[in-house]
N, C-alpha and C positions, 0 to 999 in steps of 0.2 A: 576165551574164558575171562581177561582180563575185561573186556568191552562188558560182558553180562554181569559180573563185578559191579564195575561206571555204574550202569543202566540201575544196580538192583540199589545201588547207595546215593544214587537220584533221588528214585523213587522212594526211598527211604526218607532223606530230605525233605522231599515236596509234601509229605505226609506229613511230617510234622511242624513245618510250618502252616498245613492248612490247619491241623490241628490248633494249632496253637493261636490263627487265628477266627475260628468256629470259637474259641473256649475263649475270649476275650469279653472283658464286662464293663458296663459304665461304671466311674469312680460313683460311688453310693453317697449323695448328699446327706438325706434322709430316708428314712425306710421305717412307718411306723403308722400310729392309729390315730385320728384327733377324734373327739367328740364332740360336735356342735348342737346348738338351738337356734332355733328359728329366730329372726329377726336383721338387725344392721349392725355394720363399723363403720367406724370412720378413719378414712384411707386419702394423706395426704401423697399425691403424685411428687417422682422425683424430678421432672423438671418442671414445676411449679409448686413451691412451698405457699405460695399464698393461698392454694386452694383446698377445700374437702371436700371430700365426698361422703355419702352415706351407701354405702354399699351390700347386698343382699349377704347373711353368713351364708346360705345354703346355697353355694356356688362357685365355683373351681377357687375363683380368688379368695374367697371366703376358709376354704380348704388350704389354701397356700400361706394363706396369714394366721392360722391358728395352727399351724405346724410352725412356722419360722418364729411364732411367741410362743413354743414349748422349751420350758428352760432348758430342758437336756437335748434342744432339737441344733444348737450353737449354727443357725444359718440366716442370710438375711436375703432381701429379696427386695428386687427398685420395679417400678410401672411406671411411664410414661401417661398423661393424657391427652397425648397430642391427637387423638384421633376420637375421641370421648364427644366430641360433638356430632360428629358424623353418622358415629358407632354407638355410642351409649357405651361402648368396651374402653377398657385400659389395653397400654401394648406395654407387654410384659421384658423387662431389657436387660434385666440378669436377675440371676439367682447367684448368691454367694460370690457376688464378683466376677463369675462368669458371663461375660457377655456375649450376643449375637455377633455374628460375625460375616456381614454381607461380602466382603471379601472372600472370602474360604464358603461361601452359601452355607453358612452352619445357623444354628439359630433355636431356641427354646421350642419344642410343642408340648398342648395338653395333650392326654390320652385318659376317656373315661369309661373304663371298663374291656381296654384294648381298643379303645373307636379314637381315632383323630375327633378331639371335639369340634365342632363345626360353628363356633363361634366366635368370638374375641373372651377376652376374659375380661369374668364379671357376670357374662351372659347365658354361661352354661349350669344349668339347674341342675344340684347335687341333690341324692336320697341316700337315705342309712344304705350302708352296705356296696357302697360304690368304691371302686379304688381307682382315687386320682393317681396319673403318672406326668410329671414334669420331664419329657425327656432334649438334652442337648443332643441335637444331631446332624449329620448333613443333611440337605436336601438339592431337588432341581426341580422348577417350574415346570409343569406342560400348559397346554392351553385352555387348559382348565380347574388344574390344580397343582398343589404343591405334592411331588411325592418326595419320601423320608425316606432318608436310608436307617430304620432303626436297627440294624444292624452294627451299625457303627457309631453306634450314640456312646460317645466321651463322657455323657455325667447328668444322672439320676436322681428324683425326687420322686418314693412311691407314699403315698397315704391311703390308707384304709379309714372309712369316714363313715363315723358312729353318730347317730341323730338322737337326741333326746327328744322325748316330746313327753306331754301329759300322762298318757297311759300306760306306759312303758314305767312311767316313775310312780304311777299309784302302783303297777304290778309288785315293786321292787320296795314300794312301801307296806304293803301287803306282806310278804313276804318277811321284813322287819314283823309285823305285829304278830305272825304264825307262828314265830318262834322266842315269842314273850315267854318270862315264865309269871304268868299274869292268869287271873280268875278265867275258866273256859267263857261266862256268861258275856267278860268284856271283850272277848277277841269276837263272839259274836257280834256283838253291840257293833265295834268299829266297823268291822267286815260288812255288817248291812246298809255299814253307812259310806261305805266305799262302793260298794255294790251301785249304788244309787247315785253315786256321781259320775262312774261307768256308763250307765245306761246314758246318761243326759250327754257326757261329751260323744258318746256313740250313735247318739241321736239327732247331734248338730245342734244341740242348747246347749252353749257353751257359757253364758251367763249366768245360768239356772245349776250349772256345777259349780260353780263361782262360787254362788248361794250355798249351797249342799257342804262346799268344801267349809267355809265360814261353820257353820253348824257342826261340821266335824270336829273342826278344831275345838269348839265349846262344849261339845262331848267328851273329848281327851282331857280339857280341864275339870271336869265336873270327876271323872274317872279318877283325878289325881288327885284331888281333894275324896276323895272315898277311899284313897289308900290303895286302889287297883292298879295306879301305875307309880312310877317312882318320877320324881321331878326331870332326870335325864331323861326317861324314856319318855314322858310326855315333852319336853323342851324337843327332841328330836323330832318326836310326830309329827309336834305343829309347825316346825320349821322347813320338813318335807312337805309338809300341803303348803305350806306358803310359795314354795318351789313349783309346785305342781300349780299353782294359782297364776301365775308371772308365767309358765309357760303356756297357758292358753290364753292370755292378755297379749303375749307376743306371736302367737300364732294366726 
């Protein structure tokens, strides 16, 4: 009786430490959303200060730098360019002070959309709706790759990764003018003339919305001089198509 006792407060044991290691979690860096537009930064490497680079925004590192510059995100992060000739990538060397640790085979990976990225960073192309994951973790070489124990990853960086672009921001400007309380004849007026900048960036004449948009904006001021919009709401309109102007110039 006494031995089936043992046996039954073993097992009891072993359960909860497996438990308790199944429910283990990486320390959470960051865990949150950044919004980007299309175009460059400029990303001085930490072991060469003399140099810059111009770097893609819409891509892993691009995602790692616009989270670590969100004020409330209090994290910082270093890159190497020791391999940036070879590779065209940065070798990424901590996040927040943590660093790789070839001793202990621990060591930062990307992960986009749960996939090990397959590139160096800098080189992996991001789209709206992708969630980067920066995970620390062990890993061990085979002869053909690296595999990760993410199971045992110490400490976490997730981003969820919002894209602005042109059309997205007419939608949302749109959307402003629908709920003016402005003359019905002016929200048509605008609305035909957003209509018509639509078709042309959906059209691949991206210059000819350029045009279109210009002409919008000289509609909202003729509208605000008729007393159909109020100085704010025109000042906003036109400042949104200005926005919306810069993001097909940088697209």
């Amino acid at each position: 009786m006494k031995n089936k006792i043992t046996c039954i407060f073993l097992i009891a044991l072993l359960s909860a430490i497996m438990i308790g290691t199944a429910a283990a979690q990486p320390a959470e860096i960051f865990n949150g959303t950044v919004e980007l537009e299309d175009g460059t930064f400029t990303f001085v490497p930490s072991n060469n200060l003399s140099a810059s680079y111009q770097v893609e925004t819409l891509t892993d590192h691009g995602v790692l730098d616009a989270a670590s510059s969100d004020e409330t995100s209090g994290f910082t992060y270093n890159a190497s360019d020791e391999y940036y000739e070879d590779y065209g990538s940065f070798y990424l060397t901590d996040i927040n002070g943590v660093q790789d640790n070839y001793g202990a085979s621990t060591s930062w990976f990307v992960y986009i959309n749960g996939e090990l990225a397959p590139l160096g960073l800098s080189q992996n192309v991001i789209k709206d709706g992708d969630q980067v994951t920066f995970l620390y973790a062990p890993y061990e070489y085979t002869a053909n790759e690296a595999i990760v124990d993410t199971a045992n990853a110490s400490y976490i960086v997730d981003i969820k990764v919002e894209v602005e672009d042109a059309l997205a921001s007419i939608e949302d400007l749109q959307g402003y003018i629908d709920n003016l309380n402005t003359p019905p004849l002016t929200k048509c007026i605008l609305t035909a003339s957003l209509e018509s900048v639509v078709y042309s960036l959906e059209n691949g004449r991206d210059q000819i919305a350029i045009i279109k948009l210009q002409c919008f904006k000289n509609i909202v001021q003729r509208q605000e001089n008729r007393g159909n919009l109020s100085s704010e709401e025109a000042e906003y309109i036109i400042n949104e198509a200005d926005n919306v102007i810069e993001l097909i110039q940088s697209s």
